[in-house]
N, C-alpha and C positions, 0 to 999 in steps of 0.2 A: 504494500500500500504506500503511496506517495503521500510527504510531506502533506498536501493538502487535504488526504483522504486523512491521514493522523487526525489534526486539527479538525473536520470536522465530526468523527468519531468522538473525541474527549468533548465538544462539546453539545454531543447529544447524548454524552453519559451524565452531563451537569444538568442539563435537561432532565435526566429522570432524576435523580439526585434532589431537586429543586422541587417536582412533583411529589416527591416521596414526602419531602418538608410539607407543602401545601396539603396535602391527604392528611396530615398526624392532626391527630387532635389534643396533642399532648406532646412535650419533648418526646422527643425521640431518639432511640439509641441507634451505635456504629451498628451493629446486627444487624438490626431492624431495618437499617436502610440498606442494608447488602441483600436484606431475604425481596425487599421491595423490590430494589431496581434488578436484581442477580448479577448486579458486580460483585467481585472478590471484594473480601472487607478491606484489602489494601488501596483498590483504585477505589472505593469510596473512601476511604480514611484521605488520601491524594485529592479529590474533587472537596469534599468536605473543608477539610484546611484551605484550600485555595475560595472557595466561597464564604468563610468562617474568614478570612484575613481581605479582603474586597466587601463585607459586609450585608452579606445577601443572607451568610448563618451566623445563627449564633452561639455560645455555648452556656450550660447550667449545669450543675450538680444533675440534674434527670437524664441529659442528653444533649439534641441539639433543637433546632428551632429556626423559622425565618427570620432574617437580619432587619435590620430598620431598613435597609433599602432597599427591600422588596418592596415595606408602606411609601418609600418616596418614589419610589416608581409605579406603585399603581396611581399617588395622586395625582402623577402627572398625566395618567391615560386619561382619568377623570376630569384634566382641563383641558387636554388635546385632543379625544375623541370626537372627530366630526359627528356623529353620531350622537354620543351625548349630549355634546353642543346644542343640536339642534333641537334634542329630544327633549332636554329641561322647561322651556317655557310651552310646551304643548302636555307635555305631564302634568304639570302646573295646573293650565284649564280646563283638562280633562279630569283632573282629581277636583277643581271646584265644582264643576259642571255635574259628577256626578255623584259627587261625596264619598268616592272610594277610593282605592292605594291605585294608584297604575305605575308601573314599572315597566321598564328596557332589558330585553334580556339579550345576548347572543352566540353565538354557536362556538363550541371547542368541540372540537370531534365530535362526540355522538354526546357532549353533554350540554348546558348552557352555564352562562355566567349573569348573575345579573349587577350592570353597570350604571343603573337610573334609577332612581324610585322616589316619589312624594307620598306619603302617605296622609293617610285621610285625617280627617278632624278628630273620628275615632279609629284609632289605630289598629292593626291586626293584634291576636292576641299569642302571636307567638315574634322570638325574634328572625330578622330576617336581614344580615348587613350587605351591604353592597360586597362583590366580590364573592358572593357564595356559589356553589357549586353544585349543581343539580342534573337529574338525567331529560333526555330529553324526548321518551316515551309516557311521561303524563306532562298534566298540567298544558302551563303555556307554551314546553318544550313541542308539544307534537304541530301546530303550524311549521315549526322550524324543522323538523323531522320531516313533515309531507314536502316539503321543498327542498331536499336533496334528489339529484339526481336518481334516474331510474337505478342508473350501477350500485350506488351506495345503495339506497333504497332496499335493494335485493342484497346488498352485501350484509345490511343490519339485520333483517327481518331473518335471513335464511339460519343465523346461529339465535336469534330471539328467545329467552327460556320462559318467557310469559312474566308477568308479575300480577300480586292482587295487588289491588287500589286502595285506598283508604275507603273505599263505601264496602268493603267485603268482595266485591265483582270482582272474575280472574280473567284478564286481559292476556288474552293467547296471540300469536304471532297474525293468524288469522282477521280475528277482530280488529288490530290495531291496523293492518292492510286496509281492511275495509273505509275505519273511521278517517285514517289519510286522505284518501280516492276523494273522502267527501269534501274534508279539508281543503283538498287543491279544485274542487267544485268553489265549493263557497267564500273562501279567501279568509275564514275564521273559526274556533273552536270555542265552543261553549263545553266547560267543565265543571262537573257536580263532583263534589270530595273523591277527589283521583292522589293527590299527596297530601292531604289533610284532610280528615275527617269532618264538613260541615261548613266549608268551603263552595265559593260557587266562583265564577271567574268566564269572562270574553277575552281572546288572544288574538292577534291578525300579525300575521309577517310586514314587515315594513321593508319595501323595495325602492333599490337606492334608483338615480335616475337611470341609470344602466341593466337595471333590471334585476339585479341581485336580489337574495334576500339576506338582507342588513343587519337584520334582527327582527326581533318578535314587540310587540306592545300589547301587554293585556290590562286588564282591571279584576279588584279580587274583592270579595267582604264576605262575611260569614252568612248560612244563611238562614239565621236568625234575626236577621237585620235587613236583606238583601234578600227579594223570594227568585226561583229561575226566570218567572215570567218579566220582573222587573227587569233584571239585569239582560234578557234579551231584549227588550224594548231599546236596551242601550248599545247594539252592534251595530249599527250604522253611524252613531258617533267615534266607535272605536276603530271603524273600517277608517272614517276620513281623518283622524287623529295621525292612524299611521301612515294613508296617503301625504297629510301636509308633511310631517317628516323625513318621510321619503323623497318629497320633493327637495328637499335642501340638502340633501347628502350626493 
């Protein structure tokens, strides 16, 4: 392997290295990031120190941990992202407009991140920070999911091992085939407690002017508060919410 292949080996092994940080929910030990990524605990020991002395890890008594400047470089995505940019003051009036949380989510492989959120007067009753990490077979994920290509499309679904939902319902590879098809019909997802229990929520993909999809823009509230009927009433606001946004990206 040539020099350039070296280099860019070592840093797709800092890459997983960094993932493995990100995934811990807790310091995390030399092992532990050797059984994660399957480097030798020496080239993690090697990626480690080199991240742990640039400040991306850090170390504790428990382990190791992400460094402060992972937080200064996510805040900077969160002042540079055109997409957020644009997204914040239409979040804004769609969270007064309907008195619920709307949030930006988008795509990392087959999972989402969400990078926007306002939330509402009455707020959700669980936490939820920017930067969290979620899949992208419930919820707001699956707009972003029916707009992968056919190849992926069939690359996800074919290993699929189903999941239940939060409502008890088991979402076989099947079903979720199905609900896509409809998804790239109608340009939006209405979901009844799919990752939380009692939960209701509108999603629409937001396509940049080139035709992409950018990301996803839903609305969420309990539905104790919020009935399905209501919050369908409000999918033609959240349709052109994510159109205006999409115009500006």
């Amino acid at each position: 392997m040539n020099a350039s292949g070296n280099k860019g080996r070592t840093l797709e092994r800092a890459f997983d290295v960094l993932r493995a940080l990100e995934n811990a929910r807790s310091p995390i030990r030399l092992s532990e990031v050797s059984r994660e990524t399957g480097l030798h605990i020496a080239t993690a020991q090697r990626i480690m120190a080199t991240l742990v002395g640039s400040g991306y890890a850090q170390t504790s008594e428990n382990g190791y941990t992400l460094g402060p400047v992972a937080l200064a470089q996510a805040h900077a995505f969160v002042l540079q992202d055109p997409l957020v940019k644009a997204a914040r003051p239409v979040l804004t009036e769609l969270s007064d407009s309907t008195g619920l949380t709307a949030s930006i989510f988008v795509r990392s492989g087959f999972d989402r991140i969400l990078t926007a959120r306002v939330e509402a007067p009455e707020p959700m009753r669980y936490q939820f920070p920017i930067g969290r990490r979620l899949p992208l077979d419930v919820g707001a994920g699956k707009p972003l999911l029916a707009h992968l290509t056919d190849e992926e499309l069939q690359e996800y679904l074919e290993d699929y091992p189903g999941v239940r939902l939060a409502s008890g319902e088991h979402q076989t590879s099947e079903s979720l085939r199905a609900e896509l098809s409809e998804i790239r019909e109608s340009g939006y997802h209405l979901g009844v407690s799919e990752r939380v229990l009692g939960t209701v929520s509108v999603a629409a993909v937001v396509r940049s002017a080139r035709g992409e999809a950018a990301g996803v823009l839903n609305i969420v509230a309990h539905d104790d508060t919020v009935s399905v009927d209501t919050l369908r009433r409000r999918i033609p606001e959240v349709l052109r919410a994510a159109e205006l946004i999409g115009q500006q990206i």
